[in-house]
Each structure stands twice: as structure tokens, then as C-alpha cells.
C-alpha positions as CSV (number, residue, x, y, z in Angstrom):
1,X,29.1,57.2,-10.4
2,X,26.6,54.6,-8.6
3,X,26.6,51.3,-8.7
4,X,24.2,50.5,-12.1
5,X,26.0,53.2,-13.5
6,X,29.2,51.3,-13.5
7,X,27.2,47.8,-14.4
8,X,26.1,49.5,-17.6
9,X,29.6,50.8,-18.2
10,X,31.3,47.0,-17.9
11,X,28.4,45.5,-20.1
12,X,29.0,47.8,-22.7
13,X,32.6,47.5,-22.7
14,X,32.1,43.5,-23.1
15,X,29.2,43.5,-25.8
16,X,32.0,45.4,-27.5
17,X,34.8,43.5,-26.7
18,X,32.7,40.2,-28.9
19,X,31.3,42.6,-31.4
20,X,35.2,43.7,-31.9
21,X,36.6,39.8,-31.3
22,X,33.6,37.2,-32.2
23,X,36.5,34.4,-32.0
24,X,36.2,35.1,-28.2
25,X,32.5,35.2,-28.3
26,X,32.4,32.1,-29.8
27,X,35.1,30.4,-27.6
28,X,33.2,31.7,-24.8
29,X,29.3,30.0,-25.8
30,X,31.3,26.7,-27.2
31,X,32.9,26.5,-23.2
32,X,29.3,27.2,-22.1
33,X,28.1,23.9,-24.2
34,X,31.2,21.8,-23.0
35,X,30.1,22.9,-19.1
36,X,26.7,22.1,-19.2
37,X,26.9,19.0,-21.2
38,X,29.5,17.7,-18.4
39,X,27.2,17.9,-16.0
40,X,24.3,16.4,-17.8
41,X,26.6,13.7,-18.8
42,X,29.0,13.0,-15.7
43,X,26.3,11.0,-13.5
44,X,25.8,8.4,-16.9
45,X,29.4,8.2,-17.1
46,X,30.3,7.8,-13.4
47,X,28.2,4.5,-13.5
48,X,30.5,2.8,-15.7
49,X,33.4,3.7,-14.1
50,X,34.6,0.6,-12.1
51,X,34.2,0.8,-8.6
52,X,32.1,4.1,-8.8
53,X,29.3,2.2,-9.9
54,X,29.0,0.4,-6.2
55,X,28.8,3.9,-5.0
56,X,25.6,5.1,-6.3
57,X,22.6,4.3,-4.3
58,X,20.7,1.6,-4.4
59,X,16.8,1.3,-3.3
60,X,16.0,-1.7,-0.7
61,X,14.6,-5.3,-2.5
62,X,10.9,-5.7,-1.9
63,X,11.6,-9.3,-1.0
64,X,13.7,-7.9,2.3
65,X,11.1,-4.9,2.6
66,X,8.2,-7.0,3.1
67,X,10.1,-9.7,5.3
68,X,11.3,-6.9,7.8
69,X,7.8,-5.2,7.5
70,X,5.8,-8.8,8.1
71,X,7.8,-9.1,11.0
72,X,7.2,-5.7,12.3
73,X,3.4,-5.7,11.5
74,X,3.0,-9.2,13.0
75,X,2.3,-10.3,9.2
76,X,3.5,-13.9,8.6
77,X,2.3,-14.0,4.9
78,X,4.6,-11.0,4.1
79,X,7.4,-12.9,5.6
80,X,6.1,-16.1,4.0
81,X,6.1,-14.8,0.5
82,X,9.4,-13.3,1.1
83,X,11.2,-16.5,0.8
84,X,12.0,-18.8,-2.1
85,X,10.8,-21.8,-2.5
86,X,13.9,-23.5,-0.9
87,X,13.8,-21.4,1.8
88,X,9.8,-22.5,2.4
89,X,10.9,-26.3,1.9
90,X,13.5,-25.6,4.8
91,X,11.1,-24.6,7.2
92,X,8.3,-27.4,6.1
93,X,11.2,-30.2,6.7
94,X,12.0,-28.7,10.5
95,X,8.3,-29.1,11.1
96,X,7.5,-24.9,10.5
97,X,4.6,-23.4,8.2
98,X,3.2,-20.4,7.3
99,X,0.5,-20.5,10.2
100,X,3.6,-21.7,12.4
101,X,5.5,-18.7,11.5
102,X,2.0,-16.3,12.4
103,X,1.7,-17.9,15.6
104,X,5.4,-17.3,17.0
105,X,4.5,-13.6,15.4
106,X,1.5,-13.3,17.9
107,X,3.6,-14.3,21.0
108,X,6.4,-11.9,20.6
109,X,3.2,-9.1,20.0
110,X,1.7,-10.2,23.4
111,X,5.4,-10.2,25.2
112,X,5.9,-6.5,23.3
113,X,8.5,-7.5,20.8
114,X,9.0,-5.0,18.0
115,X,10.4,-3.8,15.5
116,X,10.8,-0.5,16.2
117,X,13.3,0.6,13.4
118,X,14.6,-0.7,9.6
119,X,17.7,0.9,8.1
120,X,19.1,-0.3,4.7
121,X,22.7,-0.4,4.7
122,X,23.3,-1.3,0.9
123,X,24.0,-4.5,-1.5
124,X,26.2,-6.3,-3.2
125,X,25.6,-8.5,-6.2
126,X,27.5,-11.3,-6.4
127,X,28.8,-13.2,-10.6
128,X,26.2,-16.1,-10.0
129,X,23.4,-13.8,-9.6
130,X,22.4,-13.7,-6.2
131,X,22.4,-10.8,-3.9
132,X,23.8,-9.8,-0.1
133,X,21.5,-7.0,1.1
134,X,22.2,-5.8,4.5
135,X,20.3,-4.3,7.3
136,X,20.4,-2.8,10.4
137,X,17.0,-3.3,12.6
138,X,16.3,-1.9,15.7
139,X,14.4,-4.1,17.9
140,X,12.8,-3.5,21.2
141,X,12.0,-6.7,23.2
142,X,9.2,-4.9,25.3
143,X,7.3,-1.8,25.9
144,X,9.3,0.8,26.7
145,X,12.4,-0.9,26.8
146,X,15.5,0.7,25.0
147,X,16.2,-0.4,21.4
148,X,18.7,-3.4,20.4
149,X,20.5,-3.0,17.1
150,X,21.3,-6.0,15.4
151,X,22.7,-6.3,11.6
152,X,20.9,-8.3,9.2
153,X,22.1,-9.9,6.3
154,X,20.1,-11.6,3.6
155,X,20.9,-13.7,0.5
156,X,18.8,-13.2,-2.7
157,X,18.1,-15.9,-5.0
158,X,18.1,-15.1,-9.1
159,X,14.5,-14.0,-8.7
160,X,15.3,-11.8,-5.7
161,X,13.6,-13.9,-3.0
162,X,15.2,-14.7,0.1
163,X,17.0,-17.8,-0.1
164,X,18.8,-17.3,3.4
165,X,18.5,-14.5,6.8
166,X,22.0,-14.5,9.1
């Protein structure tokens, strides 16, 4: 006997195994429902498992985004707007600005200072409602030269600005 004909042979026998037992037909299709619904249902309720929940991942604030992009674009109002208002009135006091900030940009273009790469690493919120988002940014200090990976840690404010860059 060939292959199909002993496929047809083992369907037969189990269509009539459930038309003789339907307990086991049933049994069978209600184990079906419990698989399938686990696995729709297992990434809702691994979120809310303690712990799991820092596990998922997480997409990179825009406030961090656009600073680390400003400074790899040479864009000082990206990096600017980035920051909270604290963060601007820090600057301002140590005699820094906006136009400041875009002309220390054009310098490290002409010496060849870039950004050459941006990797987000993750964050953390913290019970007052801030944020640490960490980064690791490869940096090349000229042409040509090899990259120089430094970590990058920023604090968010409530409104998800930067309020601090270590």
C-alpha cells in the first residue's frame, strides 16, 4: 500500500473513532480553544506579571531621539527643544543659548566630529515620574578615525523632556 493509501486509512479510522466517542471529539476541539486562546492571551498577561513587565521592549523617547539626532545633524534647535525648561534656564545662567549651542555644533562639523552611531539600550521609570533612558553613541572625533563608544544616560522630566545628560 502507498503512502496516501495509508493516510486515507488513518483518517478514516479517526473520523470514526469521534463518530463512535464524541466525548473525545469534543475534549479534543475544547483543548484546541484553550491552546489558541493562551497564546492570544499570554503576551496581555505577561505584562502584568511583576518584573516581566520591564522585560518587554520599549521604543526610544522622542525628547532623547531628537537630542542625539540634533547633535548628529549639527541641529541645535533639536537639541534645544529637547530640554525642559530647567534644563534651558541652566544653560542661560552659565552664559549658553540656543545660538551658543549651534555654534559649538558648527566647530566639531569643521574638526569632523560625529556621530556616527545611536543605540538605545532601554528605560527605567522611576515612582516620582521621571525617567532614566540609556544610550550607547558611537562617536568618531574625525574623518576616518575609528569610533568611540561612550554610554549615555538621560533623566526625563514628567513631560518627558530632558531635565539632565551624564
Amino acid at each position: 500500500m502507498d503512502e496516501r493509501g495509508s493516510m486515507r486509512k488513518g483518517l478514516v479510522r479517526g473520523i470514526r473513532y469521534f463518530v463512535v466517542h464524541p466525548a473525545a471529539l469534543v475534549a479534543v476541539l475544547a483543548a484546541i480553544v484553550v491552546v489558541v486562546a493562551a497564546i492570544i492571551a499570554a503576551p496581555m498577561l505577561l505584562g502584568s506579571i511583576p518584573g516581566l513587565a520591564s522585560l518587554r521592549s520599549q521604543s526610544a523617547p522622542t525628547a532623547t531621539e531628537d537630542y542625539l539626532r540634533g547633535n548628529r545633524d549639527y541641529n541645535a534647535d533639536l537639541v534645544w527643544n529637547s530640554l525642559d525648561g530647567d534644563a534651558q534656564s541652566r544653560i542661560s545662567s552659565q552664559g549658553g543659548s540656543r545660538d551658543g549651542l549651534q555654534q559649538q555644533m558648527d566647530a566639531a562639523k569643521q574638526r569632523g566630529v560625529q556621530i556616527a552611531e545611536m543605540s538605545y539600550i532601554g528605560g527605567k521609570s522611576l515612582p516620582d515620574g521621571t525617567s532614566m533612558q540609556f544610550y550607547l553613541v558611537g562617536v568618531r572625533q574625525q574623518s576616518g578615525a575609528n569610533i568611540d563608544y561612550q554610554p549615555y544616560m538621560f533623566t526625563l522630566d514628567h513631560d518627558g523632556k530632558i531635565a539632565k545628560v551624564q
